[in-house]
Backbone bond lengths (Angstrom), bond angles and torsions (degrees), N, CA, C in turn:
res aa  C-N    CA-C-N  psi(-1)  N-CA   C-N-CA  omega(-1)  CA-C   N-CA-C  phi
1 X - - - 1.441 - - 1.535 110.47 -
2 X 1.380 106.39 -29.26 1.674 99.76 177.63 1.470 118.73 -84.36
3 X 1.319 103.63 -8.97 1.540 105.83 162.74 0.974 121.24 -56.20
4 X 1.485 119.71 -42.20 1.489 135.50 -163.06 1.374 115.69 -68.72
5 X 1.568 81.20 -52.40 1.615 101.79 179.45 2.086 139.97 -51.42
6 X 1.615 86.24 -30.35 1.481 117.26 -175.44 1.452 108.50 -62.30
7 X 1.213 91.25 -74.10 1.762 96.49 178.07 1.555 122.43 -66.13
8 X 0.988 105.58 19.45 1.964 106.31 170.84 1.818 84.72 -117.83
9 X 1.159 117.20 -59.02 1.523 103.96 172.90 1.257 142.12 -8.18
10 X 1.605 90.25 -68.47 1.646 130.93 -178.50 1.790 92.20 -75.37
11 X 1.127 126.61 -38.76 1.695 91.92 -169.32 1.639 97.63 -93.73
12 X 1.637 134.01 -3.00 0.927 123.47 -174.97 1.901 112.55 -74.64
13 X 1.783 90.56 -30.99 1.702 104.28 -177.99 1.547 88.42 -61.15
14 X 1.194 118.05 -78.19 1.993 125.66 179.82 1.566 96.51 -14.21
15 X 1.315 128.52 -86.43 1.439 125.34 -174.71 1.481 114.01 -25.24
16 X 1.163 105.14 -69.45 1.842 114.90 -158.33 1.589 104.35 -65.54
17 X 1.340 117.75 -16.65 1.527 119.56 -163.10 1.794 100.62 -115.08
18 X 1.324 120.62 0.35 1.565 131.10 165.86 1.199 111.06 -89.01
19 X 1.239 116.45 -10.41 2.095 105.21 174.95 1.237 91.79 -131.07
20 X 1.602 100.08 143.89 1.812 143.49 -175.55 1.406 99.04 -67.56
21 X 0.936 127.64 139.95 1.801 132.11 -173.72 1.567 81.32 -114.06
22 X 1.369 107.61 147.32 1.728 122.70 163.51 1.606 99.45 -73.39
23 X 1.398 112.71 166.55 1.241 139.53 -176.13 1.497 100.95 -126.87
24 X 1.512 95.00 128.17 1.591 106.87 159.54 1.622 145.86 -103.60
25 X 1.106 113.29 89.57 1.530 108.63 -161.36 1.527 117.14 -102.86
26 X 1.347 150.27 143.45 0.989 143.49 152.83 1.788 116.86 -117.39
27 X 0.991 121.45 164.31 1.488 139.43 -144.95 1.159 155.22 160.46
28 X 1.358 147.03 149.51 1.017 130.80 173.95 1.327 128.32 -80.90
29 X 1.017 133.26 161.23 1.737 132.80 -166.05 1.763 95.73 -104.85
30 X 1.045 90.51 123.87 1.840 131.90 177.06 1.728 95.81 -71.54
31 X 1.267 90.90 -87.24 1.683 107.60 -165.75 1.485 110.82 -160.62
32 X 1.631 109.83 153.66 1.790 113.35 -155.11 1.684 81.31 -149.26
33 X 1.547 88.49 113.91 1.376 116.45 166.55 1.478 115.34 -83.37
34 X 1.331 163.31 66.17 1.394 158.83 -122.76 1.788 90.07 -106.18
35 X 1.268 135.42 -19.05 1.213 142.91 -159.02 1.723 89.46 -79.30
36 X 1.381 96.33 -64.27 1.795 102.11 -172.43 1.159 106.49 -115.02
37 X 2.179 120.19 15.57 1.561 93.52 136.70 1.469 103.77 77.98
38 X 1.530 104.43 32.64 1.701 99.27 178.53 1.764 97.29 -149.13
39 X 1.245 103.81 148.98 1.401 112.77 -176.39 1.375 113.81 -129.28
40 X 1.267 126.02 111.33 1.118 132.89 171.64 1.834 128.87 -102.33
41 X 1.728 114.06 143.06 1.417 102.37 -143.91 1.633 73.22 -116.20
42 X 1.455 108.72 -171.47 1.111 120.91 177.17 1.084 150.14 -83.03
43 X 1.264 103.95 -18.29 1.576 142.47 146.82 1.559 117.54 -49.53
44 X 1.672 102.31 -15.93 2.123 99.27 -177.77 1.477 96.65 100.90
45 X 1.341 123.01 -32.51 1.803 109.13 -170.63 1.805 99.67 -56.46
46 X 1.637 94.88 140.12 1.501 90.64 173.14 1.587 88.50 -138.41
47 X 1.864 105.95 113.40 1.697 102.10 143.42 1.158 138.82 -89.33
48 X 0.969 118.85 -172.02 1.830 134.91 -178.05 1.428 88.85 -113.69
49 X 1.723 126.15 115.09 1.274 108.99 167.48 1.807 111.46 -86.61
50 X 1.415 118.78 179.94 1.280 109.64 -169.66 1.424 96.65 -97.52
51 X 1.213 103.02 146.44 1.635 124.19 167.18 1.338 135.97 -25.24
52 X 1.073 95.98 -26.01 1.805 122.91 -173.22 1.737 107.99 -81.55
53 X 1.649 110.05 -20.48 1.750 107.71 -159.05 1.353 76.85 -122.62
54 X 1.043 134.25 77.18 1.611 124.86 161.43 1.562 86.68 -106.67
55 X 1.046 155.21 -11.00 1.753 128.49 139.77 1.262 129.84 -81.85
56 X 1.236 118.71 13.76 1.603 121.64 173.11 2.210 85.80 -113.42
57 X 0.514 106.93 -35.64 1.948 105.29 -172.71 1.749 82.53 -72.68
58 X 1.219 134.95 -44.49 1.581 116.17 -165.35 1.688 92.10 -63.68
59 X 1.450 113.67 -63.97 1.753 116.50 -166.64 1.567 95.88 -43.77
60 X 1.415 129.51 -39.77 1.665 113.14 -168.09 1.498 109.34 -60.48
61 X 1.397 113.45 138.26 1.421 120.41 158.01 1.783 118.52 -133.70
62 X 1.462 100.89 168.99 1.476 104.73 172.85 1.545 110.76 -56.14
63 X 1.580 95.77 140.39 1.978 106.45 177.03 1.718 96.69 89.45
64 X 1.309 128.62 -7.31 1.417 106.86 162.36 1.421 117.71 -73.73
65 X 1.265 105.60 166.54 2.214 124.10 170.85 1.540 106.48 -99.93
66 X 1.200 122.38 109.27 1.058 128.96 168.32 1.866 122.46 -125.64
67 X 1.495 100.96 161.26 1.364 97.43 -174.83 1.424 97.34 -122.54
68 X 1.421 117.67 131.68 1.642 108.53 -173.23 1.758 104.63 -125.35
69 X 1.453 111.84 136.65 1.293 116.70 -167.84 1.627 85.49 -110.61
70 X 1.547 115.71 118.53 1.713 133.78 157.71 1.247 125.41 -104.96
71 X 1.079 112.65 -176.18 1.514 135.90 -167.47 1.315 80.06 -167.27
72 X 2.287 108.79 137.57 1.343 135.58 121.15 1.470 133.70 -43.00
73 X 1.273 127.91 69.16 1.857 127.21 175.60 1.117 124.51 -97.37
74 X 1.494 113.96 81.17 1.187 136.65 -161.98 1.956 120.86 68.45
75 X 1.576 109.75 -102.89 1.400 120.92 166.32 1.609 112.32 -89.90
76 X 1.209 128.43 22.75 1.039 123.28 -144.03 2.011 112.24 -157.59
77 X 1.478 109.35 111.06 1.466 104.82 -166.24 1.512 91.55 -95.98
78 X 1.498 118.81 119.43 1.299 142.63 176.65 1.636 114.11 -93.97
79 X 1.630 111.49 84.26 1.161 116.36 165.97 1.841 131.17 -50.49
80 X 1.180 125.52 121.03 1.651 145.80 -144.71 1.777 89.31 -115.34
81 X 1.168 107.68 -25.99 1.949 97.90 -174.35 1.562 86.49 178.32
82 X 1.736 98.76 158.77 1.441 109.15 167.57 1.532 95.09 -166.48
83 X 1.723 101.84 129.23 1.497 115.84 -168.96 1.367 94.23 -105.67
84 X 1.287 114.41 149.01 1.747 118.56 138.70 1.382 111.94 -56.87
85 X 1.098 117.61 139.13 2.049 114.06 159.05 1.605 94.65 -121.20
């Protein structure tokens, strides 16, 4: 029976550990690069915002509250959304 058992185990660990979980951060805004589209909080987190909000990344400035939803892509933290709170 533990034969059986192993290998459904083992590919269930494989599944759950093959997809990127988002990251949740909130913070204050450091400084907003709109050139290269990266926002950095005060805490050191630095994303890449996505391509699509290059008029919500111009309105961001230093001393805002924001909540930023990431992803790990490779060397590189790939911001998915970023709210005011």
């Amino acid at each position: 029976m533990f034969n059986k058992l192993l290998p459904g185990a083992f590919a269930i660990l494989i599944a759950t550990t093959s997809f990127a979980m988002a990251e949740n951060a909130s913070g204050v805004v450091k400084s907003v690069d709109v050139a290269a589209m990266t926002l950095t909080l005060e805490d050191g987190l630095v994303v890449q915002l996505p391509a699509a909000s290059k008029d919500q990344a111009a309105k961001l400035k230093a001393g805002d509250k924001v909540k930023v939803e990431w992803e790990k892509k490779g060397n590189v933290n790939e911001a998915s959304s970023v709210t005011m709170e």
